[in-house]
LONUSE-284645 format. One record per residue (C-alpha): x, y, z. Coordinates in steps of 0.001 Angstrom, whole numbers, plus 500000, padded with zeros to 6 digits. Each point is the difference from the previous one (the first is absolute). Layout:
XYZ ...
//
This chain:
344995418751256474 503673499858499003 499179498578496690 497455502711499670 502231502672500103 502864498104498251 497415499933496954 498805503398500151 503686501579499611 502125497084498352 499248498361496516 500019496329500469 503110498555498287 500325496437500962 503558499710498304 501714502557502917 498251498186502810 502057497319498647 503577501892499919 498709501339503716 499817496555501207 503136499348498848 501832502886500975 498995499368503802 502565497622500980 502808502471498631 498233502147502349 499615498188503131 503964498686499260 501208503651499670 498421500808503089 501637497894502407 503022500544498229 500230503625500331 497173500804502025 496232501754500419 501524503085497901 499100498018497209 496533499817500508 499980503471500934 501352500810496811 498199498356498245 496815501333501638 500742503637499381 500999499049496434 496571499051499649 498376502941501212 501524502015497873 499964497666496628 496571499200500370 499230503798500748 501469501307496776 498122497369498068 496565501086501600 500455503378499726 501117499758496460 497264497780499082 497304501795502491 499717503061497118 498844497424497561 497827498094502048 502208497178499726 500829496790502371 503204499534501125 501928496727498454 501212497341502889 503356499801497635 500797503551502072 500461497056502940 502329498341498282 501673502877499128 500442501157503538 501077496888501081 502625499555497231 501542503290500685 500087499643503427 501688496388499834 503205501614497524 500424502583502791 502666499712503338 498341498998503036 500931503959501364 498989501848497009 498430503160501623 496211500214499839 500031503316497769 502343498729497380 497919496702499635 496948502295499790 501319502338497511 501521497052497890 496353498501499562 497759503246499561 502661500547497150 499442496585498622 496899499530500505 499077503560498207 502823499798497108 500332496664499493 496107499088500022 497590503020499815 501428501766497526 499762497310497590 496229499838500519 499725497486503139 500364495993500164 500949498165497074 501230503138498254 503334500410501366 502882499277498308 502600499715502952 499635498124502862 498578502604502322 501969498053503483 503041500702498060 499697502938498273 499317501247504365 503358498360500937 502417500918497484 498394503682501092 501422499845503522 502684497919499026 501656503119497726 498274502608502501 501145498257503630 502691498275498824 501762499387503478 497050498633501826 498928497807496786 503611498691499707 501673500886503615 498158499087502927 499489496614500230 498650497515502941 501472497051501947 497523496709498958 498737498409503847 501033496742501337 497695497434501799 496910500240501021 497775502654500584 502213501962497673 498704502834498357 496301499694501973 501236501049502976 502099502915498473 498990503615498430 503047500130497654 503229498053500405 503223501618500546 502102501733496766 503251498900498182 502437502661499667 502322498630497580 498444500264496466 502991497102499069 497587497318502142 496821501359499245 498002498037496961 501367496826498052 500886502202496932 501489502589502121 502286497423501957 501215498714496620 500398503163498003 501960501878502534 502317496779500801 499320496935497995 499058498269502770 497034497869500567 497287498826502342 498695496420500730 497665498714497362 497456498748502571 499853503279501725 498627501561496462 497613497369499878 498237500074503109 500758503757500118 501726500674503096 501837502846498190 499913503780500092 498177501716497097 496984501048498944 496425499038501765 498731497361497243 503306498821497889 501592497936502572 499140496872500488 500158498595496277 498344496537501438 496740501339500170 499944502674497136 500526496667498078 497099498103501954 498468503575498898 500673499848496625 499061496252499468 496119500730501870 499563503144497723 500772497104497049 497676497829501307 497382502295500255 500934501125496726 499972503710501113 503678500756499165 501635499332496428 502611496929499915 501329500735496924 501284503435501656 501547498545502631 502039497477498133 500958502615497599 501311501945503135 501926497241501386 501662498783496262 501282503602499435 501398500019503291 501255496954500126 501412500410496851 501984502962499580 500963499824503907 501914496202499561 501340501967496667 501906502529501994 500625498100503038 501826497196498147 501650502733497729 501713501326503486 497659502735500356 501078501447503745 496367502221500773 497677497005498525 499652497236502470 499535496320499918 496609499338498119 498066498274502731 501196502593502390 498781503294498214 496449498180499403 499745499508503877 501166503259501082 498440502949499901 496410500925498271 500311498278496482 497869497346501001 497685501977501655 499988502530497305 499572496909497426 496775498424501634 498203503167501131 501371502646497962 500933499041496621 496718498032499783 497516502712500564 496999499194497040 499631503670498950 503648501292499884 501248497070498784 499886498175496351 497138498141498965 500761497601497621 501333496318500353 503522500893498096 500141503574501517 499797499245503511 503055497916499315 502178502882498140 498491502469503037 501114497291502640 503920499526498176 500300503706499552 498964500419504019 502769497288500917 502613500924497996 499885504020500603 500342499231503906 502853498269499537 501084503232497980 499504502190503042 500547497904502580 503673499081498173 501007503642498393 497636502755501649 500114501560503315 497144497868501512 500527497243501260 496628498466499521 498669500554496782 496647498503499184 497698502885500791 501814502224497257 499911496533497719 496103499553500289 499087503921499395 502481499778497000 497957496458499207 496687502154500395 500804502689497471 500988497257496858 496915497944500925 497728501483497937 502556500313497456 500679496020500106 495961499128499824 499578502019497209 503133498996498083 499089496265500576 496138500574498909 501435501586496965 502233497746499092 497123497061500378 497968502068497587 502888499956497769 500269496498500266 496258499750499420 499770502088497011 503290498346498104 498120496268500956 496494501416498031 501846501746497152 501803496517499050 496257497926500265 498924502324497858 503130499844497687 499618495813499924 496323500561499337 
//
């Protein structure tokens, strides 16, 4: 009966079934860090992205796409655990609406619509987005047992990035890995957004060549101005484990309709992504970065495809015009 009513609302997209499965152990990890908030969250997130959808497709007796799930889900995981309900909701009606609908629906959009949602609230509610911040748990049950775990006060200790842009300092490289760190709901344990990233590979639902690109321009011009005595740009290794660039690199950055399409594109969209969140992270007043690098990434991917379909055509047309020169 589920199914039933799954198909008579949702279009079937096998591809975001996929990214759900994989986003569920960020999930379930979030939550007994920080707590049943997140689920919470994430539920009334829901309600309201997958109402906006329906009523803006309901007028042209349109389904609505399961990629709204993902969506929800995606936005929800780059918030703080304590993000207040009508902020979240507002952030994804607004993304949802202008960064979707208003392009025409699914596969029309040209920014990602989860990011276009929380660089809304992030501008809008700054201090909650960048502010209030939540204590990971310790042992077992952990966050299970708990509606929201307590708050840090001191924005110095908050996030990874924070920690290290207000004092240099840094945190231990295992606790970024497994993710016992404060920050947002889905960017901190990098351990499994990498097991994440390598099943969306294997299931070839999410774009390789993008994600390399991300890590080389990273990787790149970080160790450039870390080794050139940089102060605000960490150690290499540290600024890929801390914070949401690799979060933002496998889910984000690899979305198939805001992103480029072609082989050599994806790779100039992925090096532009890495190397402008360095630029921010380093030199701006945020200390993340990546969700400003992707939606700049969005707007030249069109640009890139087309430049590298024309320039193939070139290529092309040169190749016949000296056949027919020989003939």
């Amino acid at each position: 009966m589920f199914s039933d009513l799954v198909s008579k609302y949702f279009i079937k997209q096998k591809m975001m079934r996929t990214v759900i499965v994989s986003l569920i152990p960020l999930l379930l990890v979030a939550t007994y860090y920080f707590g049943l908030r997140v689920l919470l969250l994430l539920f009334v997130v829901g309600v309201f992205g997958i109402g906006t959808e329906y009523l803006y497709e309901k007028k042209n007796n349109k389904k609505i796409s399961e990629a709204v799930l993902i969506t929800c889900m995606l936005y929800t995981m780059t918030l703080p655990p304590s993000t207040p309900f009508w902020i979240a909701a507002v952030g994804i009606v607004f993304g949802v609406l202008f960064g979707k609908m208003v392009f025409g629906g699914f596969g029309k959009n040209i920014f990602n619509p989860a990011l276009v949602a929380r660089a809304f609230v992030y501008v809008s509610f700054p201090e909650p987005l960048t502010i209030q911040w939540t204590n990971p748990s310790m042992g077992f049950p952990g966050g299970f047992a708990t509606y929201l775990n307590e708050g840090i006060e001191m924005v110095s200790t908050a996030t990874p990035m924070l920690l290290y842009r207000d004092s240099g300092a840094t945190l231990p490289f295992m606790d970024l890995l497994i993710g016992n760190v404060s920050g947002s709901i889905g960017e901190t344990s990098a351990i499994l957004v990498l097991l994440a990233g390598a099943y969306l590979i294997y299931k070839k639902v999410a774009s390789w060549e993008i994600m390399a690109g991300c890590l080389v321009g990273f990787t790149a011009l970080s160790s450039i101005l870390y080794f050139a005595g940089v102060p605000s740009v960490p150690n290499p290794l540290y600024g890929l484990v801390a914070g949401g660039f690799l979060f933002g690199t496998v889910f984000m950055a690899t979305d198939p309709v805001s992103g480029t399409k072609t082989k050599e594109g994806k790779w100039i969209y992925g090096i532009i992504i890495g190397v402008v969140t360095v630029i921010i992270r380093g030199f701006a007043l945020f200390a993340g970065g990546v969700m400003f690098a992707i939606l700049i990434g969005n707007t030249f991917s069109p640009i890139i495809d087309e430049s590298i379909k024309a320039y193939k055509n070139y290529r092309k047309e040169k190749a016949e015009g000296k056949k027919e020169v020989t003939a």
